[in-house]
Structure formats: C-alpha cells, structure tokens
C-alpha positions in Angstrom: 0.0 0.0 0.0 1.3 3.4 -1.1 1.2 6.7 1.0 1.2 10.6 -0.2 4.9 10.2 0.0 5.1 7.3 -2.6 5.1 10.0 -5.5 8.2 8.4 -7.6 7.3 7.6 -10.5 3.5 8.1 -10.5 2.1 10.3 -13.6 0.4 12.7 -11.0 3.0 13.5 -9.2 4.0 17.0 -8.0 6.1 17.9 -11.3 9.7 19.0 -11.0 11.9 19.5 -7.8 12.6 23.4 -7.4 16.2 23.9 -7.2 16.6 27.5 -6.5 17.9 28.7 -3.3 15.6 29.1 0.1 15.9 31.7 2.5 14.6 29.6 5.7 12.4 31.3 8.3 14.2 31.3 12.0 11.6 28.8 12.4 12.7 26.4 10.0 16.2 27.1 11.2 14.9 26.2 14.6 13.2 22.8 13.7 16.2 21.6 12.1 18.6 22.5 14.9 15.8 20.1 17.2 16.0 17.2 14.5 20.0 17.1 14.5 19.7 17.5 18.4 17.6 14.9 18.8 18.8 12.7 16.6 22.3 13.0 17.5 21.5 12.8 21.4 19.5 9.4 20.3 16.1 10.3 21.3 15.1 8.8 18.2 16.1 7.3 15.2 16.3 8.4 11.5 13.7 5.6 10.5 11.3 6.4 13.5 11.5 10.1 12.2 10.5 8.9 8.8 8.2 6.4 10.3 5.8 9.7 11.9 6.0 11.6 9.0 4.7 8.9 6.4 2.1 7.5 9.0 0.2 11.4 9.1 -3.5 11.3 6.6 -3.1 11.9 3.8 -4.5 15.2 4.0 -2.1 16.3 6.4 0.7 15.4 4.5 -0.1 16.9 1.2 -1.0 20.2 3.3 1.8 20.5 5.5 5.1 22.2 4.2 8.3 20.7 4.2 9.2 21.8 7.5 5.7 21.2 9.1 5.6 17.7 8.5 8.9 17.6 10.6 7.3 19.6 13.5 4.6 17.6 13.4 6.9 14.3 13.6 8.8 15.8 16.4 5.9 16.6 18.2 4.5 12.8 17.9 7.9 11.1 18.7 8.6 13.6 21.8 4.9 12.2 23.2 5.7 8.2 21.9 8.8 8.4 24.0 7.2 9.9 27.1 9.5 12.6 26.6 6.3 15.1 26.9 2.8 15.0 26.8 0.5 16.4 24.5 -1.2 18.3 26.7 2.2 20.1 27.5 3.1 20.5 23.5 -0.3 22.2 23.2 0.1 24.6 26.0 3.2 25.6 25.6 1.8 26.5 21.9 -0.9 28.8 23.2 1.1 30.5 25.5 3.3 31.1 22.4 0.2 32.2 20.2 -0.5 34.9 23.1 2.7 35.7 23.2 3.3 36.6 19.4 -0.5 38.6 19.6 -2.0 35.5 18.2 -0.2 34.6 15.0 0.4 31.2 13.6 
C-alpha cells in the first residue's frame, strides 16, 4: 500500500523538484537544529523520524510544508517516547500564540 509520500514515479506527481535557493524562516532554522539535536543525542532514530511523518492522513501530508511535517513528527515522537505530553506541547503552543499577539 502506497502513501502521499510514494510520488516516484507516478504520472500525478507534483512535477519538477525546485532547485533555487531558500531563504529559511528562523523557524525552520529552529526545527532543524531540534532534529540534529535529537537525533544526535539518540532520542530517536532516523527511520522512527521517517516512520511519523509517512504515518500522518493523507491530507495532512499533502498540506503541511516541508518543514511542518517535521514539527509535526517531532511533536509525535517527543509524546511516543514519554518525553512530553500532548497536553504540554499544546500549551506551551498557546502560551506562544498569546505571546506573538496570536499569529500562527
């Protein structure tokens, strides 16, 4: 069974790979310093982090960015490994919604 992800190949798939440059947001700066901490620190694996973000619905997946999917994996393997709860992620995110005057 094939995923979102499983695009090689396939005639419908997203068309060509843009190869310019990308200015990242601080916030994608930010989720990639967390991946290389966590994965270097062994909090989780590579495939475990691949794992979350090909599990998520389909229409997560095809909706989230690049850089979404990985917060959302973080997010799922910090709760898996009892690391925090999901009732602490989502706090912590409306205190930082109130903080930034409500902005996503």
């Amino acid at each position: 069974m094939t995923g979102p992800h499983d695009v090689g190949g396939r005639p419908d798939a997203a068309g060509p790979v843009d190869r310019s440059e990308h200015v990242f947001a601080d916030w994608e700066t930010r989720v990639d310093a967390i991946q290389r901490l966590c994965g270097g620190a062994r909090f989780w694996r590579l495939d475990e982090f691949r794992r979350t973000i090909e599990s998520m619905s389909p229409e997560d997946y095809v909706s989230y960015s690049y850089y979404q999917r990985w917060v959302k994996a973080q997010a799922t393997l910090l709760v898996e490994k009892g690391l925090l709860s999901a009732d602490e992620i989502a706090e912590r995110l409306e205190r930082l919604r109130g903080e930034m005057g409500g902005a996503e």
